[in-house]
C-alpha positions in Angstrom: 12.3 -10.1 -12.2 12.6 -13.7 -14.4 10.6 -16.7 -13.1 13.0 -18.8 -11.5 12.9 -21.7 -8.7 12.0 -19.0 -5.7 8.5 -18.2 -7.7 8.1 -22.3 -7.8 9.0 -23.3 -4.5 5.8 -20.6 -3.4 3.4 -22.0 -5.7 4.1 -25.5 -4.5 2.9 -24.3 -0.6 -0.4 -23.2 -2.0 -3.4 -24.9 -3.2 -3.4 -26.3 -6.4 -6.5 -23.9 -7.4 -4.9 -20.5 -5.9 -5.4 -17.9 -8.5 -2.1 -15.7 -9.2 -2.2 -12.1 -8.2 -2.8 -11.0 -12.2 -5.2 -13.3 -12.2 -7.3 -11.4 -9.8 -5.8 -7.5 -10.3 -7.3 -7.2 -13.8 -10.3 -4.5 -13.1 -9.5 -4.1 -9.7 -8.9 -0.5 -10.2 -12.6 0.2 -11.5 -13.7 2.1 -8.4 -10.3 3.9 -8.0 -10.1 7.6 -7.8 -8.9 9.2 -11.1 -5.4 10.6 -11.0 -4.3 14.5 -10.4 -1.8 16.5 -12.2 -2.0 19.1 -8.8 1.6 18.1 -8.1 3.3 18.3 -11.1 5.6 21.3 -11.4 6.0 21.5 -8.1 9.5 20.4 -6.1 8.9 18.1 -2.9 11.7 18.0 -0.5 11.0 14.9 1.7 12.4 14.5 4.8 12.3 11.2 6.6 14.5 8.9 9.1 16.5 7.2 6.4 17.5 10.5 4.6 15.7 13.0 2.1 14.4 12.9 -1.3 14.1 15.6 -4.0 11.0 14.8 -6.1 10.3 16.8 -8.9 6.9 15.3 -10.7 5.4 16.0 -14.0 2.1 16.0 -15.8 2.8 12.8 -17.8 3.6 10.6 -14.9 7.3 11.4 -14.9 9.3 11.8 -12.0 12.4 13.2 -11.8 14.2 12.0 -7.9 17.2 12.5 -6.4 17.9 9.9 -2.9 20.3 11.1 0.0 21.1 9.6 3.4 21.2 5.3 3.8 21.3 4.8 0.4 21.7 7.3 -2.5 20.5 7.5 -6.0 18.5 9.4 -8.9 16.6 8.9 -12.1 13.4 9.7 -14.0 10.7 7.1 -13.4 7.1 6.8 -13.6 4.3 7.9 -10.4 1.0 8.8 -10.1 -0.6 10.9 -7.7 -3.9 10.8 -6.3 -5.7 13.1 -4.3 -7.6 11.3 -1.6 -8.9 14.4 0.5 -8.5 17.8 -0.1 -4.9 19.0 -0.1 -3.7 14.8 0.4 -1.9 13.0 -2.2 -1.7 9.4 -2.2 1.7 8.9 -4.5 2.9 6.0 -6.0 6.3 5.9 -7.5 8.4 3.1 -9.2 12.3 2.3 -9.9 13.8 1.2 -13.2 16.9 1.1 -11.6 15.4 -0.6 -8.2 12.4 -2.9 -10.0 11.6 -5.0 -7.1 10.9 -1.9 -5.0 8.1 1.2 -4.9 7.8 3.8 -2.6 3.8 5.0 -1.6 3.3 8.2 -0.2 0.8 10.2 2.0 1.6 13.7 1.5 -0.8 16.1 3.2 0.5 19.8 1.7 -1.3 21.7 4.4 0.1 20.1 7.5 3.6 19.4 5.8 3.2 15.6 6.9 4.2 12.8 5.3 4.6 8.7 5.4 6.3 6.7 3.3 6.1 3.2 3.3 9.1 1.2 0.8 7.8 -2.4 -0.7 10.3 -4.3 -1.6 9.9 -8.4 -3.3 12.9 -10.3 -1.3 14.2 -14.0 -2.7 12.6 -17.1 -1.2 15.6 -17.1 0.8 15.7 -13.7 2.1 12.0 -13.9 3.0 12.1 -17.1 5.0 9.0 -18.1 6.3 7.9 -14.6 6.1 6.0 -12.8 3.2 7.9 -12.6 0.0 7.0 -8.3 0.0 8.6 -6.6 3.0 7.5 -3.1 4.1 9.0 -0.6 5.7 7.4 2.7 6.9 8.6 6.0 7.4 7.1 8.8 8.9 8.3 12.5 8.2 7.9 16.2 6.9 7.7 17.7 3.9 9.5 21.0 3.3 12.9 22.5 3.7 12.2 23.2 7.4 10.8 20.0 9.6 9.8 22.3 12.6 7.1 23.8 9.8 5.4 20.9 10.4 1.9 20.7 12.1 -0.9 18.8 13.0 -0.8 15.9 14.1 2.2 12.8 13.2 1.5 9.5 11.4 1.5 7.0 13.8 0.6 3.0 14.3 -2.8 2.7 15.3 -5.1 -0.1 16.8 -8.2 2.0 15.7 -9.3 -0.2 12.8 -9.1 -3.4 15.1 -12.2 -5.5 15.4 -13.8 -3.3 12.2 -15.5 -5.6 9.6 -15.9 -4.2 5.4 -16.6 -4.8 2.6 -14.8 -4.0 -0.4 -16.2 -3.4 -3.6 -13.7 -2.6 -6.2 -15.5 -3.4 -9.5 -18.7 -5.7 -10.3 -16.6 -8.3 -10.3 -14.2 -7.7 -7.1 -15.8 -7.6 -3.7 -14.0 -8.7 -0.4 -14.7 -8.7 2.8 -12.0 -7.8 5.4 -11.8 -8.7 9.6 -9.0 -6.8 10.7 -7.8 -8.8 13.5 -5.2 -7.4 15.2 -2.3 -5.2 15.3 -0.7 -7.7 13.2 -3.0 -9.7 11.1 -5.9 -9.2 9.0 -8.7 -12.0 7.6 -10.2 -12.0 4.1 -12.4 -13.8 2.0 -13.5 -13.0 -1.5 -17.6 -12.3 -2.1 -17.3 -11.9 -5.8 -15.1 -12.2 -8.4 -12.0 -15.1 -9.4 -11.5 -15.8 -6.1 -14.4 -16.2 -4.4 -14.4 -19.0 -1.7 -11.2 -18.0 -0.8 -9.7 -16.5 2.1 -6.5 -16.4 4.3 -5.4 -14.6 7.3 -2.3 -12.3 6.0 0.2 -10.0 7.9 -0.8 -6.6 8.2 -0.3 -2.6 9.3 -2.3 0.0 10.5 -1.4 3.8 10.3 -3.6 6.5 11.3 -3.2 10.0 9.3 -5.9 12.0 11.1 -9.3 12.1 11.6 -10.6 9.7 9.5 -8.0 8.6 7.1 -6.1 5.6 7.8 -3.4 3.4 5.9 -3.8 0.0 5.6 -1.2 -3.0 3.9 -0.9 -6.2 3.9 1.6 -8.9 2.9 0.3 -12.0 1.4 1.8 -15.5 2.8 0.9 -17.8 -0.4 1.9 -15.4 -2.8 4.5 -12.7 -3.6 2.2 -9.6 -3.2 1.2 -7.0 -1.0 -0.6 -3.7 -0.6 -0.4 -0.1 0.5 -4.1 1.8 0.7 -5.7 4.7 1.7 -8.5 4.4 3.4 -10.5 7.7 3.5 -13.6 6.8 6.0 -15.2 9.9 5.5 -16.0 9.5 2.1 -16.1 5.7 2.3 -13.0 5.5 -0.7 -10.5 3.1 -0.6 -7.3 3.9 -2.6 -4.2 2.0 -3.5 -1.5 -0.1 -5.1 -0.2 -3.6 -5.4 3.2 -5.1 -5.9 4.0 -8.5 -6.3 5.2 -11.1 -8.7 2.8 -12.4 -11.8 2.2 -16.0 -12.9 5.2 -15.8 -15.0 7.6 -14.3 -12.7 7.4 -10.6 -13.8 7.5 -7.8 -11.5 3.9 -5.7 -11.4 2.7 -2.8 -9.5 -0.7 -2.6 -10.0 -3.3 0.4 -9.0 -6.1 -0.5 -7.0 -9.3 1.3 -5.3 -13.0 0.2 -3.8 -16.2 1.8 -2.5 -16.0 0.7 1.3 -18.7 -0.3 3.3 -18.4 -0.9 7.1 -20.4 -4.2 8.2 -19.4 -4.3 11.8 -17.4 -3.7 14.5 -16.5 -5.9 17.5 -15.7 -5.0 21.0 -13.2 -6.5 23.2 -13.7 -7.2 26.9 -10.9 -5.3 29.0 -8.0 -7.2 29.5 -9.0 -9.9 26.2 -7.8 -7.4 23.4 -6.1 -8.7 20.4 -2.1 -7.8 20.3 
């Protein structure tokens, strides 16, 4: 995606030392999970309210996918695939035919599960005085047969709300989180380009089971948001970023972070956040 006036017109709502999201991202990834090559060679039938996808990954980060339902399409593009929990695969997959979009998913091969969640950058225009990345998530099944399904269902969850962590995603990237409320989360950088600042951001919560949560959040000041993984158990954090550099190019950008939890706040009955 070129630079053009959309990518100016954000920078001029934002203070004058903001950093840009590559300016931050580089490293970010130290803590991350290593990739798996468990998937490739297998075929993935997806099946999920807007349709079904065919996926057909490879060893060298190749996937071959075939779209049907709302909207239809195929190609060969790059993913990666990380296994989060036993038998869970975090996959990230990207479009040359569709580069302001990626599709994240949560694929638990045991319980046939899955959710999907679609980032896509929009104009200035489009966007309004929302964030620049919309998101949209899709629970569904894996397999040829949804009934196969078990276990229990992605779902929205207010289980994270009022939990304080810390992030540490390299030496040099640690972040502390507040998530607020169904809708909103706070942060503030410890350590790293950005530290001293902070913003409260729009933001989702989707529980996979016991334990292992998604988290994302789209950023107001600039084109960028997140899908992770959040695996509480084993206190690993793993995910993605897509948003628009400095000089107006497209990025999606891996991410992952040691978590530690600092807190948690309580809410009097009848004073809950939304």
């Amino acid at each position: 995606m070129p630079a053009d006036k959309d990518t100016a017109m954000t920078a001029q709502t934002r203070p004058a030392d903001w950093k840009n999201y590559d300016d931050f991202a580089a490293g970010i990834a130290t803590n991350r999970l290593p990739g798996s090559d468990a998937l490739a060679g297998r075929e993935l039938c997806l099946n999920l309210p807007t349709g079904t996808w065919m996926l057909r990954p490879a060893s060298n980060h190749e996937m071959r996918w075939t779209e049907h339902g709302e909207r239809s399409g195929s190609g060969s593009d790059w993913y990666e695939a990380v296994e989060v929990a036993p038998g869970t695969f975090f996959v990230d997959m990207t479009f040359s035919s569709r580069p302001a979009e990626a599709l994240t998913l949560v694929l638990n091969l045991a319980s046939r599960r899955v959710l999907a969640v679609l980032s896509r950058i929009r104009s200035a225009e489009e966007a309004g005085a929302e964030p620049r990345v919309r998101q949209d998530f899709w629970p569904g099944t894996l397999g040829d047969d949804p009934a196969a399904a078990s276990g229990e269902v992605p779902a929205e969850t207010r289980d994270l709300i009022g939990l304080r962590t810390f992030q540490t995603y390299s030496p040099q990237h640690t972040y502390e989180h507040t998530y607020l409320s169904s809708q909103r989360y706070a942060w503030q950088c410890l350590v790293g380009v950005q530290r001293g600042h902070g913003d409260v951001d729009m933001a989702s919560y989707w529980r996979i089971e016991d334990g292992l949560y998604l988290f994302t959040f789209r950023e107001f000041l600039i084109p960028v948001a997140s899908v992770f993984l959040f695996n509480f158990r084993d206190l690993r954090s793993t995910g993605k970023f897509l948003g628009i550099t400095g000089d107006g190019a497209v990025s999606n950008s891996p991410a992952g972070a040691f978590i530690t939890k600092a807190s948690m706040t309580f809410y009097p009955a009848g004073a809950a956040p939304v």
